[in-house]
TORVO-150417 format. One line per 10 residues: number of its first residue (from 1); their letters; for each residue x, y, z of N, C-alpha, C. Coordinates in steps of 0.2 Angstrom, whole numbers. Example, Ala and Ser with C-alpha at 12.3 -4.5 7.8 and 13.67 -1.06 7.14 Angstrom:
REM residues 2
1> as> 66 -28 39 62 -22 39 66 -16 39 ~ 64 -11 35 68 -5 36 64 0 39
***
This chain:
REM residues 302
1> xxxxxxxxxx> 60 60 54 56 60 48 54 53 46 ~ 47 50 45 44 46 42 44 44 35 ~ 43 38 34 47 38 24 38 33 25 ~ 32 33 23 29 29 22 31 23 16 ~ 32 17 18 34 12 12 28 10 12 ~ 27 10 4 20 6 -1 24 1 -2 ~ 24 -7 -4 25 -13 -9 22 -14 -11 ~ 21 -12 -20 16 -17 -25 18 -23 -26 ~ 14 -26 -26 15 -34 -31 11 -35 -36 ~ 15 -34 -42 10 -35 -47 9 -41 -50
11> xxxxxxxxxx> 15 -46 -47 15 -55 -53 17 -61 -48 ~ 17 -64 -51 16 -72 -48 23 -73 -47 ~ 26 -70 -51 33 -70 -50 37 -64 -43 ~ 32 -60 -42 35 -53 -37 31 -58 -32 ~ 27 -62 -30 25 -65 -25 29 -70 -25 ~ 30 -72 -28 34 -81 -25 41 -77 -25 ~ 46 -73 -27 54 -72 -23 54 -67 -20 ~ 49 -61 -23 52 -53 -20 48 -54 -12 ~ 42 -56 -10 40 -55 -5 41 -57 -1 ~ 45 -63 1 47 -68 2 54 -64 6
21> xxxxxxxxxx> 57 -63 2 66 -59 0 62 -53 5 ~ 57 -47 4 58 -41 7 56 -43 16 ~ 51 -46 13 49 -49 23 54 -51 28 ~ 60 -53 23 66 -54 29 67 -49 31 ~ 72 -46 24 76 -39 26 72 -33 29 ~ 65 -34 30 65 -30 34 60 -31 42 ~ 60 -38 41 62 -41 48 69 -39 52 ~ 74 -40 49 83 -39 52 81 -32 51 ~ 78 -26 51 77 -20 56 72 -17 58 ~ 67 -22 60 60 -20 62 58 -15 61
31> xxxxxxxxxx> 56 -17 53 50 -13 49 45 -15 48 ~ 40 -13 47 33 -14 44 31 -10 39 ~ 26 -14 35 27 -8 27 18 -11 26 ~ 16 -6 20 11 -8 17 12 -13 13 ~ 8 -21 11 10 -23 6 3 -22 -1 ~ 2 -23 -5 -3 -19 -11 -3 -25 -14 ~ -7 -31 -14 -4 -37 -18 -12 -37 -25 ~ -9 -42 -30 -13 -42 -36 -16 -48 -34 ~ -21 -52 -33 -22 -59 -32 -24 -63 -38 ~ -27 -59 -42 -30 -63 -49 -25 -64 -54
41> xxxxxxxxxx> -26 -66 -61 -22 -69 -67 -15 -65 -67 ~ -12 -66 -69 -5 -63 -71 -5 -64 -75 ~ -6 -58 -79 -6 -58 -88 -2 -53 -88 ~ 3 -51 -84 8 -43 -85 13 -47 -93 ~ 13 -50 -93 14 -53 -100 12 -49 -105 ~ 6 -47 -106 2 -45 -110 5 -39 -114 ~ 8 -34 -108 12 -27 -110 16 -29 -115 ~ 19 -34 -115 24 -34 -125 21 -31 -130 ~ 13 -30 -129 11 -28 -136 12 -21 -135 ~ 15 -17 -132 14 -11 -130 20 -10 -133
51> xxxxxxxxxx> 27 -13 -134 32 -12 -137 31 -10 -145 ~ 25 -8 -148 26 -6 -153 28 2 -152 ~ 23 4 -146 25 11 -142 34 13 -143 ~ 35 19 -146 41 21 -144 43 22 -138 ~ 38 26 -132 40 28 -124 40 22 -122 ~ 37 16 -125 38 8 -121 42 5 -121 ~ 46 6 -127 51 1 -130 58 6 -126 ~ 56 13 -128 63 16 -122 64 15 -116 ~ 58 15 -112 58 11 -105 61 4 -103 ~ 56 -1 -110 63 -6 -109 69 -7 -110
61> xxxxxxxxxx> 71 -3 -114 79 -2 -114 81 2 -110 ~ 78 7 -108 82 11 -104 81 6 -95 ~ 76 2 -93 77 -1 -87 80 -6 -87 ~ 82 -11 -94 87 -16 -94 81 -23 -92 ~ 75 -22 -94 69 -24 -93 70 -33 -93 ~ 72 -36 -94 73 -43 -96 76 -48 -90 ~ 83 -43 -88 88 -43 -82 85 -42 -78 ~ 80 -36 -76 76 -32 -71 72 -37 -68 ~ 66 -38 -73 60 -41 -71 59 -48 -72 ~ 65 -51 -79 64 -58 -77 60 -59 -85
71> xxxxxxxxxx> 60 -65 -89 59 -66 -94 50 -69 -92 ~ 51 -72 -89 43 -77 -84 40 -71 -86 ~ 40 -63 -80 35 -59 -81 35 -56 -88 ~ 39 -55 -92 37 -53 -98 35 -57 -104 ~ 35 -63 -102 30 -68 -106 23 -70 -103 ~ 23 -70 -96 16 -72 -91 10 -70 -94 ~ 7 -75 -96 -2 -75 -99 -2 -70 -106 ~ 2 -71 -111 2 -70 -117 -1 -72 -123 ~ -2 -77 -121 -7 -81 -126 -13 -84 -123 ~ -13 -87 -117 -17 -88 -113 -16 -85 -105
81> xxxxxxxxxx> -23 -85 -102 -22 -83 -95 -18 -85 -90 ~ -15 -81 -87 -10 -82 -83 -13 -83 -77 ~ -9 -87 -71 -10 -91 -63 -15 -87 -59 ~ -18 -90 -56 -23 -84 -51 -18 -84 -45 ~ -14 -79 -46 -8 -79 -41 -11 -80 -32 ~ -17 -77 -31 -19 -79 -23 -20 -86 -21 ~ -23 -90 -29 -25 -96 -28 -18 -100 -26 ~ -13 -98 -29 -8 -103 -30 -2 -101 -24 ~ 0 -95 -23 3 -93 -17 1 -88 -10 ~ -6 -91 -9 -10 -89 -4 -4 -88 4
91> xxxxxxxxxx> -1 -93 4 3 -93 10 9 -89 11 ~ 11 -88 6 16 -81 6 11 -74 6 ~ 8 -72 4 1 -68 5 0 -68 13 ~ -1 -72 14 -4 -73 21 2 -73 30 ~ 5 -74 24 13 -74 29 16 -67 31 ~ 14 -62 26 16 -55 28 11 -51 31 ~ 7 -54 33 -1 -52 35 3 -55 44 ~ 2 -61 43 7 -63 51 12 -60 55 ~ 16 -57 49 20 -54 50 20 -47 53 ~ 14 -45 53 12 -40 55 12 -31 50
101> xxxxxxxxxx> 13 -33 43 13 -29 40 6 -27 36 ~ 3 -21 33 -1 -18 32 -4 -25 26 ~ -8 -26 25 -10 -28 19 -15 -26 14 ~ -16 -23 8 -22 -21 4 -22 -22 -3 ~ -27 -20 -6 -29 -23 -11 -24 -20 -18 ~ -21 -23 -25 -20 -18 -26 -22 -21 -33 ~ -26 -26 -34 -27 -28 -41 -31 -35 -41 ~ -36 -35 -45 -38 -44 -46 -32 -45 -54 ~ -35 -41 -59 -29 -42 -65 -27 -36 -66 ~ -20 -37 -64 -16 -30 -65 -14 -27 -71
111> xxxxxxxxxx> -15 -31 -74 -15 -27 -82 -21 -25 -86 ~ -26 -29 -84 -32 -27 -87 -35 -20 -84 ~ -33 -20 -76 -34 -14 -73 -31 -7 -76 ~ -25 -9 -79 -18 -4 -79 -21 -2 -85 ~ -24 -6 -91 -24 -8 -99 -32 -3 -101 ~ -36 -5 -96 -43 -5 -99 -48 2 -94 ~ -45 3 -88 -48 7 -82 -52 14 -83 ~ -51 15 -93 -50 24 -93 -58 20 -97 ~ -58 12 -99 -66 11 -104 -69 8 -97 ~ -69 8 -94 -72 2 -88 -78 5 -85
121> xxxxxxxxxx> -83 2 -83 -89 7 -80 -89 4 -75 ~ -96 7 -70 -94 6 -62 -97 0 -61 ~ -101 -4 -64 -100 -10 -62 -95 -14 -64 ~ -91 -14 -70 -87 -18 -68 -80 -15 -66 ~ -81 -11 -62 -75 -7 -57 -77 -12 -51 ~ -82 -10 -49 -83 -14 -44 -84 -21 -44 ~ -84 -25 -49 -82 -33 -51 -74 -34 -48 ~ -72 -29 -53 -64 -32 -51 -60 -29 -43 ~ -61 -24 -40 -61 -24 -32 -65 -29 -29 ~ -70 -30 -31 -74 -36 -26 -72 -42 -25
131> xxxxxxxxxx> -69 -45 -30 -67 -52 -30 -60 -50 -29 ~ -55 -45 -29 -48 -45 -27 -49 -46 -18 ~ -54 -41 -13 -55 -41 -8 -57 -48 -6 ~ -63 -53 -9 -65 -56 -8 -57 -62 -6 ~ -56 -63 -11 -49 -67 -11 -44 -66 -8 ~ -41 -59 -4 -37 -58 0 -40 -59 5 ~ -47 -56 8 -50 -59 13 -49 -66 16 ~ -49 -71 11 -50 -78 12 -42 -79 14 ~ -39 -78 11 -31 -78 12 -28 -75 18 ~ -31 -69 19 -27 -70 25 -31 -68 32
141> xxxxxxxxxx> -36 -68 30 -41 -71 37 -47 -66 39 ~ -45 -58 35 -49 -52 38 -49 -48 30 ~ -55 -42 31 -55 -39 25 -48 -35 25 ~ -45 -34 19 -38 -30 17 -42 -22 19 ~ -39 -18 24 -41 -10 26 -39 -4 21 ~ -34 -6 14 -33 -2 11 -32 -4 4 ~ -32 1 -2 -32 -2 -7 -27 4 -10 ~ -23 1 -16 -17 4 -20 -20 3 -27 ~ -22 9 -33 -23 8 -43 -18 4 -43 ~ -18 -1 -50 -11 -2 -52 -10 6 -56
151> xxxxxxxxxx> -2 5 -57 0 10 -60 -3 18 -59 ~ -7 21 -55 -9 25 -51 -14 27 -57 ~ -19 22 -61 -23 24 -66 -30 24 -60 ~ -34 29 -59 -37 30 -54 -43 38 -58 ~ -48 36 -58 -53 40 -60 -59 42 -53 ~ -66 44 -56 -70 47 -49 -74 40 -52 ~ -75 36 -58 -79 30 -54 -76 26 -49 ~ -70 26 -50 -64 22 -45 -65 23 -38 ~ -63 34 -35 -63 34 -31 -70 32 -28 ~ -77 31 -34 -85 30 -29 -85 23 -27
161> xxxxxxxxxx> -83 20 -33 -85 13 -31 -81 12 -26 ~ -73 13 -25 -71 11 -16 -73 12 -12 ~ -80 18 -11 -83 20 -5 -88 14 -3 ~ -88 10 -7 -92 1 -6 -89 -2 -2 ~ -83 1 -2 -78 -5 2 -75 -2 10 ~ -74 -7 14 -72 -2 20 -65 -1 19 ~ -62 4 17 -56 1 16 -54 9 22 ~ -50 11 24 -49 17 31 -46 22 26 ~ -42 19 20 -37 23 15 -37 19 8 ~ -35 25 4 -33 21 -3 -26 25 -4
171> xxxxxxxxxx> -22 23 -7 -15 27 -10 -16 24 -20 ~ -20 30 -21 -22 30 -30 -20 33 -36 ~ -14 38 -31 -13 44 -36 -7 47 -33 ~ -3 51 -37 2 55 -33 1 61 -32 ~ 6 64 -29 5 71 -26 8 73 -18 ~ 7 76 -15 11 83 -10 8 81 -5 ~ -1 80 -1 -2 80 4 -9 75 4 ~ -10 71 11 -15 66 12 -21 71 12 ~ -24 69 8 -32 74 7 -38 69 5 ~ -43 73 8 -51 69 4 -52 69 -2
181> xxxxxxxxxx> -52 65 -6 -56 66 -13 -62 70 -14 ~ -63 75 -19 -69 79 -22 -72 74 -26 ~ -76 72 -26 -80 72 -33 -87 74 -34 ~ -88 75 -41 -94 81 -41 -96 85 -37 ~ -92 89 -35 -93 92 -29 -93 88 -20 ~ -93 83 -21 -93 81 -13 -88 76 -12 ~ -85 80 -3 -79 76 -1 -82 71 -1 ~ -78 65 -2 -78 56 0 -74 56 8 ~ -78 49 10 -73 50 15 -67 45 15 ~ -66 42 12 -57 38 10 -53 43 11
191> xxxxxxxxxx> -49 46 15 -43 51 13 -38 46 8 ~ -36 48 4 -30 47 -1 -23 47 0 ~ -18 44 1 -11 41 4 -8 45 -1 ~ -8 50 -6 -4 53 -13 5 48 -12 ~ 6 45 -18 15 45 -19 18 50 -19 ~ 25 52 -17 26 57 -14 34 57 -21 ~ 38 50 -18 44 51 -24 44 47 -29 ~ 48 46 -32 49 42 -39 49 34 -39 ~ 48 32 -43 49 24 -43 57 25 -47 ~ 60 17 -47 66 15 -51 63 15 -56
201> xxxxxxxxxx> 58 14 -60 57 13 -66 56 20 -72 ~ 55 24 -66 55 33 -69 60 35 -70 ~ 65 34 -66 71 38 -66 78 37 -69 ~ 77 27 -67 84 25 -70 86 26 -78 ~ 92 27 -79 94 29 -84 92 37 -88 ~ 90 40 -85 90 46 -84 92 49 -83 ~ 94 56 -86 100 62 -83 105 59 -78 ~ 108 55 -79 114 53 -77 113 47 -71 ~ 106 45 -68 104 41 -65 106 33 -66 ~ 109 29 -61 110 24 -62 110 22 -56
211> xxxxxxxxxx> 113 13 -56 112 11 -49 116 15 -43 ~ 121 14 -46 127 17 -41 125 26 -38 ~ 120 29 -39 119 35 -37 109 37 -37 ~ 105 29 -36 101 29 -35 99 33 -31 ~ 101 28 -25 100 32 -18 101 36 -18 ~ 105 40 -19 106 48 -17 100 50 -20 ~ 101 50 -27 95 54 -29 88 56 -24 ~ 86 48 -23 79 45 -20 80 50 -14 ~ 87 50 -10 86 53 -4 86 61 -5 ~ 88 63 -11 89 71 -13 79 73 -12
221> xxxxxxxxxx> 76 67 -13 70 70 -15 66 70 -7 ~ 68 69 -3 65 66 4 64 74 5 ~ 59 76 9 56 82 11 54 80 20 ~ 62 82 23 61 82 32 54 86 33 ~ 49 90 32 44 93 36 39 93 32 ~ 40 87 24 32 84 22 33 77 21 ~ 28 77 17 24 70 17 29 65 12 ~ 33 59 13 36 56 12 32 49 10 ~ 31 46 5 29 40 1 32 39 -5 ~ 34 31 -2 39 27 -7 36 20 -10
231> xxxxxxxxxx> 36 19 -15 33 13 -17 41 11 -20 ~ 40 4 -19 45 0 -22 41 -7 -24 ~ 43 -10 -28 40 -17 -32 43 -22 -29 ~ 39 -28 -27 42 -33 -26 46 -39 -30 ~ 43 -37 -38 49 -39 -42 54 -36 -44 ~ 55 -29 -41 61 -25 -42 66 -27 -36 ~ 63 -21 -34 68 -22 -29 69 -25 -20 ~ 63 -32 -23 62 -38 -22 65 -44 -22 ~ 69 -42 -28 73 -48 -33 80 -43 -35 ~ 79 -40 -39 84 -40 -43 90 -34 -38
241> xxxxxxxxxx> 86 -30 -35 88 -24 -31 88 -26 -23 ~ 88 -30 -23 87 -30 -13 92 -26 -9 ~ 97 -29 -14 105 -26 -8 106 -18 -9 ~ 103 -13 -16 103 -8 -16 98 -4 -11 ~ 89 -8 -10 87 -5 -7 89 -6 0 ~ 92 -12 2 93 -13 8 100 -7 10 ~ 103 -2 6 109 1 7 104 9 8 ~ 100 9 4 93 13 7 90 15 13 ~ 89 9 13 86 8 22 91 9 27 ~ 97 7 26 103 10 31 107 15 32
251> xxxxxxxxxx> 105 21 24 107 26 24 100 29 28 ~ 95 30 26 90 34 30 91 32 36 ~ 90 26 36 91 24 47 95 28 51 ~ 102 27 47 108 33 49 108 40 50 ~ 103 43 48 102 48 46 94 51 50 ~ 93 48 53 87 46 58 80 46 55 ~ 78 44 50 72 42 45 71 36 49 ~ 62 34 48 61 28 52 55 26 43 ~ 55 20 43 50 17 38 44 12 42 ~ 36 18 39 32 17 43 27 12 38
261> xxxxxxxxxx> 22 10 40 15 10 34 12 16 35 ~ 9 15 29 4 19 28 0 23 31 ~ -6 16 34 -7 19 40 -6 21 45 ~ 0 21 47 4 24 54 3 30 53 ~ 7 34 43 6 41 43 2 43 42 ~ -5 40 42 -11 44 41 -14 45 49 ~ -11 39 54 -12 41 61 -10 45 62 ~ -3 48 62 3 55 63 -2 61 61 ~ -6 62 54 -7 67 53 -15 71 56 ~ -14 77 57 -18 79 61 -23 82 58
271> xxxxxxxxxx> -20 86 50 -24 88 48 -25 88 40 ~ -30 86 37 -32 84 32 -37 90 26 ~ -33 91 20 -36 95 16 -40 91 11 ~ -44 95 8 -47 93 2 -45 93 -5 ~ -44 88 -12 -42 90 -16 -47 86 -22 ~ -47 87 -28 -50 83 -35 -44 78 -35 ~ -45 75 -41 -40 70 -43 -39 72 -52 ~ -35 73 -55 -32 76 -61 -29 70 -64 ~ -29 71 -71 -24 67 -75 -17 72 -78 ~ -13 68 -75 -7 72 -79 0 65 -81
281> xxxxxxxxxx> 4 66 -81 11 63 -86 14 68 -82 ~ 20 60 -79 26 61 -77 33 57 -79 ~ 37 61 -81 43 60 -87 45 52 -83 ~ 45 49 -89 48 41 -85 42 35 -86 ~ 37 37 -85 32 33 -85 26 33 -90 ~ 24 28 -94 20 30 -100 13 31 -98 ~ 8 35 -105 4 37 -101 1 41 -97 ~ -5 42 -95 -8 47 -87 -6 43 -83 ~ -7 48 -76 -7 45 -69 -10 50 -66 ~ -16 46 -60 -20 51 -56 -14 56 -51
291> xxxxxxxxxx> -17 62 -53 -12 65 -47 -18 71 -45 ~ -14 71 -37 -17 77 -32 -19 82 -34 ~ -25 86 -35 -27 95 -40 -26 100 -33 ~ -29 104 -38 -29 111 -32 -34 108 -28 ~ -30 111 -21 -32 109 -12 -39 115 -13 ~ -42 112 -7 -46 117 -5 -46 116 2 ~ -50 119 5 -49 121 12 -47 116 18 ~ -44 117 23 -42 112 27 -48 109 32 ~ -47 103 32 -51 101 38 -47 101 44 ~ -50 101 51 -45 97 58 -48 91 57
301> xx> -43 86 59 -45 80 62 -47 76 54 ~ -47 69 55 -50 63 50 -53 62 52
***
């Protein structure tokens, strides 16, 4: 069984410790993963106005948000803009690229993405991937092959304007199996990487979820004869989480799961459907999220 791992990075703060910190640990068992970096402003600060929301403020309580994430990102570019994280930590960027793991796009400002993407029209959809590519390109030497929405906020201007970009895949939305995007009626050719299981920040604290029986849960949800993707943060379980994800990676190992990129499982797969992309809500996370519609008919081959 293959487990595809995503890494988002969404702060200045998940770039300068968590990236740093997962590239060892999964050096000492030769893994390779997608990394999804933000390279513009870090203004994730800016979500404290969102605490007037009630599902906002449960979230942060319920994920112990301050301990989790760190007091830095929960204040970063609040009143003014936040570090152009590529500018300033381009070397650690470029060091997981050396390292030989997947690299792609996954925000120039991840909050403005995450905040703004439902008023945003197609030129300035394509403003903000252009200069996020632009930037990772110069960083770490070649164009990034793939790109990840923040927070899986992904629409059909989204999926058109990436078709600007060479990218081989995009992982935008969740859902069940790797599929071409419809829109208006016609397949795109980016196949879509759909998330497969839950994040920490869905689940914990949840019907009885906590650290100590995380993993289980996470591995209760692994599906041996489908499609497996995992996103974890690199200010989560980057930082704060290392030693549980890393008890993760050693129960699946055990149990003979290998953790691949992305594109590894979009190599593996043989055959590829069609689907639209839909807005729906998923318990734990505020908000929509693009997820996978009714398939339509199969293609062979990509």
């Amino acid at each position: 069984m293959e487990i595809g791992l995503r890494i988002d990075v969404d702060s200045f703060r998940g770039t300068r410790y968590g990236v740093p910190k997962l590239c060892e640990l999964l050096a000492a068992y030769s893994i390779k993963a997608s990394f999804f970096f933000s390279v513009g402003p870090d203004n994730m600060g800016r979500h404290i106005w969102r605490m007037i929301r009630p599902s906002f403020f449960w979230k942060m309580l319920r994920t112990r948000a301050p301990g989790l994430y760190g007091w830095d990102i929960l204040f970063r570019g609040t009143f003014r803009q936040g570090p152009i994280i590529g500018k300033t930590l381009g070397p650690i960027i470029s060091s997981a690229a050396r390292e030989g793991h997947e690299v792609g796009v996954h925000a120039w400002d991840h909050h403005a993405w995450q905040t703004n993407i439902g008023s945003m029209d197609a030129h300035t959809i394509y403003g903000e991937i252009g200069k996020a590519v632009e930037l990772l390109k110069e960083i770490i030497g070649k164009t990034p092959v793939c790109s990840a929405s923040p927070g899986w906020k992904c629409n059909e201007l989204v999926l058109l304007e990436k078709g600007n970009f060479p990218f081989a895949f995009n992982s935008d939305c969740r859902g069940e199996d790797i599929f071409y995007p419809v829109v208006r009626g016609r397949k795109l050719s980016q196949p879509q990487i759909p998330v497969t299981l839950p994040t920490y920040d869905e689940v914990i604290g949840r019907k009885g979820i906590n650290n100590c029986n995380y993993n289980d849960y996470l591995i209760s949800q692994l599906k041996p004869d489908g499609l497996n993707i995992l996103t974890i943060h690199a200010e989560v379980e980057g930082i704060a989480l290392t030693e549980m994800f890393e008890r993760f990676v050693t129960t699946t190992r055990s149990r003979g799961a290998s953790m691949v990129p992305l594109g590894t499982i979009l190599k593996d797969t043989s055959r590829i459907g069609s689907s639209n992309i839909v807005r729906e809500q998923i318990l734990g996370r505020e908000g929509w999220v693009a997820f996978q519609g009714p398939a339509e008919p199969q293609t062979p081959g990509h």
